[in-house]
C-alpha positions in Angstrom: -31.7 63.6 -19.4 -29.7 61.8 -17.1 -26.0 62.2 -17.3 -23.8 59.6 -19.3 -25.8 56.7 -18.7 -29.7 55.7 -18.9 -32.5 57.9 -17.1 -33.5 56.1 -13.8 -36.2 55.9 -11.5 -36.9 56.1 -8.1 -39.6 56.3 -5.3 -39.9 59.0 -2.7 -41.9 58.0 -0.1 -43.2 61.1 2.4 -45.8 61.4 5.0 -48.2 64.0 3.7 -48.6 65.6 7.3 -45.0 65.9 6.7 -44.8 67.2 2.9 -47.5 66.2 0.2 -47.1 66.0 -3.3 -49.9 68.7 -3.0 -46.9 70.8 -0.8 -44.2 70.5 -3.9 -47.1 71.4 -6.5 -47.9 74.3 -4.5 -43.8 75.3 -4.2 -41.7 77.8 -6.0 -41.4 76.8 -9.3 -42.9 73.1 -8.5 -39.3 72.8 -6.8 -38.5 71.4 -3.6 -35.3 69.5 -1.9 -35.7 66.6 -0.3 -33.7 66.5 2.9 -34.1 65.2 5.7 -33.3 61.7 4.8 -31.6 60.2 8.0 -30.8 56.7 6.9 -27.5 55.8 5.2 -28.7 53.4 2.7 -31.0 56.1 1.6 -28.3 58.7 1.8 -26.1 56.9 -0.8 -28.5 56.7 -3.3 -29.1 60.4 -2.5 -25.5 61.1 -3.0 -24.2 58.5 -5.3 -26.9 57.1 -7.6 -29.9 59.6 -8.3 -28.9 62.1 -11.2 -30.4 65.1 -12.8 -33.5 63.9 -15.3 -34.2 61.1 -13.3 -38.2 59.9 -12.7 -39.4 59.8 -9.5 -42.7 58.0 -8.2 -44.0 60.1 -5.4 -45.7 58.3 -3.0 -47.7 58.9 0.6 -47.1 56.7 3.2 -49.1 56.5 6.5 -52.2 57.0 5.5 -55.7 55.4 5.5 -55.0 54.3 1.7 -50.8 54.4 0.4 -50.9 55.1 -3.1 -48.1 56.6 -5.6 -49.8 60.2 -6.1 -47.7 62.0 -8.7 -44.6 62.0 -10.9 -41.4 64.3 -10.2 -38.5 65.3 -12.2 -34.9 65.3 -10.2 -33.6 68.8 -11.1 -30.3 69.0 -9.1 -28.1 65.7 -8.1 -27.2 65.0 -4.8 -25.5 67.7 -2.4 -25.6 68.3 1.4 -28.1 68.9 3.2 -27.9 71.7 4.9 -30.7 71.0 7.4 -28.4 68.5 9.2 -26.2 72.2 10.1 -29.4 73.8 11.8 -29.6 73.4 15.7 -33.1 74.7 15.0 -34.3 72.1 12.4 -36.0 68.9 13.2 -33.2 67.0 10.9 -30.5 68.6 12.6 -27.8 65.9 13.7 -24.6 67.7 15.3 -22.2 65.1 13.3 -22.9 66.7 10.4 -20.8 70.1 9.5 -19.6 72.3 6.1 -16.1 70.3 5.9 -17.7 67.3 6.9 -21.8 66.5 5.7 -22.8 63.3 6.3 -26.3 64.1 5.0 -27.4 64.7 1.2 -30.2 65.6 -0.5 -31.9 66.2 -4.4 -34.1 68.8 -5.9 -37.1 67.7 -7.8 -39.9 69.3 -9.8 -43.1 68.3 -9.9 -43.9 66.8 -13.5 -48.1 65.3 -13.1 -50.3 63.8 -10.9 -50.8 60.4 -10.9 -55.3 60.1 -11.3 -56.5 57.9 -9.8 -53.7 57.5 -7.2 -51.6 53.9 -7.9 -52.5 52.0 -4.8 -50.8 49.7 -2.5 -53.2 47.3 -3.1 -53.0 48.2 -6.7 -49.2 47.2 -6.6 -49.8 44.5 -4.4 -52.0 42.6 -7.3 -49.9 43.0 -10.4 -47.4 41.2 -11.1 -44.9 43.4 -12.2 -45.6 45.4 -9.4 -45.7 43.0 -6.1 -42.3 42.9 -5.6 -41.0 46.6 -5.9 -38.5 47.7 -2.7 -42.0 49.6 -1.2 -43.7 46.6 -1.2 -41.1 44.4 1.1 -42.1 44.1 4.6 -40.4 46.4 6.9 -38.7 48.5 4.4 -38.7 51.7 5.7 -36.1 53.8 3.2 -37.8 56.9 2.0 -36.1 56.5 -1.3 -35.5 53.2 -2.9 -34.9 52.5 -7.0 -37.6 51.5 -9.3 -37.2 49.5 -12.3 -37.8 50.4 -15.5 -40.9 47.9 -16.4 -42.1 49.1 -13.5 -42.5 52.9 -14.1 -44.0 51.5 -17.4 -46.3 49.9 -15.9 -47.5 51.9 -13.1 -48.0 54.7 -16.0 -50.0 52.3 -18.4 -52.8 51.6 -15.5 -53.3 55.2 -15.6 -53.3 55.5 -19.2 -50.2 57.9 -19.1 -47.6 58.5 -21.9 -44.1 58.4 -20.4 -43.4 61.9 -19.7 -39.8 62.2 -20.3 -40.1 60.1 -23.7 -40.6 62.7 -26.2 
C-alpha cells in the first residue's frame, strides 16, 4: 500500500521497440526499473511523488494503434538511476555521478493485462477519459499522474475488479 497517504496512479508510457509490457511480463520476477527517463518534470515525479503500492497504467506509444496494455505495481520508490553512470548505455548523461544523480528511476511488477487494450481513441470518446495528461497535445512525459475516477474507469470498460482493492 502506499506509504502514509492514499495509493496513486500513474501512466508509463514506452515504446514497445524500446521495452513492451510483453518485455516486463517476460522479466525476472515480472520486475523491471524504469530508467531512462530524461526529462525533469518526469524525474520529479520519479523521485518525489510515485511510492511503493502505487497503480500504474502501462501504455505503448508509437504505434499503429496507442492503447493502455497492462497494469503494473510500483515495487520500490524512486532512487538513481544508475544508467545515467554508464558511458556504455544509451541513457548515459556525464552530469550525472554517485554523489551527485540527477536521474531517478522506480521498480514495478507486472500485475494483468489490460484485454482488449484501452485505446487512444477509446480515451479520446469518454468523458472521463478525454482529458487525462496522455491525451494533451504535445505531451511527451513518459510518466504523468492519473486520477483516481480515471483508473476506475479505464478498469470498468474492461470489466476488471480493481486489483489492489481487496
Amino acid at each position: 500500500m502506499a506509504s502514509k497517504n492514499k495509493r496513486r496512479y500513474w501512466l508509463m508510457k514506452s515504446e514497445p521497440t524500446c521495452f513492451s509490457f510483453e518485455d516486463l511480463k517476460q522479466s525476472s520476477e515480472h520486475v523491471t526499473c524504469w530508467d531512462g527517463v530524461r526529462n525533469y518534470q518526469a524525474r520529479n515525479l520519479l523521485r518525489d511523488e510515485i511510492k511503493k503500492g502505487d497503480g500504474v497504467l502501462f501504455y505503448h506509444s508509437n504505434i499503429k494503434i496507442p492503447s493502455i496494455v497492462g497494469l503494473a505495481e510500483v515495487i520500490r520508490e524512486g532512487y538513481p538511476d544508475y544508467t545515467a553512470w554508464d558511458p556504455k548505455s544509451e541513457h548515459y548523461d556525464p552530469k550525472s555521478s554517485v554523489e551527485n544523480p540527477i536521474w531517478f528511476m522506480v521498480d514495478i511488477q507486472y500485475v494483468a493485462d489490460l484485454d482488449p487494450p484501452v485505446t487512444r481513441d477509446d480515451l479520446k470518446s469518454h468523458p472521463v477519459l478525454e482529458k487525462m495528461g496522455v491525451m494533451r497535445k504535445g505531451n511527451r512525459l513518459s510518466v504523468m499522474p492519473v486520477a483516481e475516477n480515471e483508473w476506475q474507469v479505464i478498469l470498468n470498460l474492461n470489466g476488471m475488479a480493481d486489483p489492489f482493492k481487496k
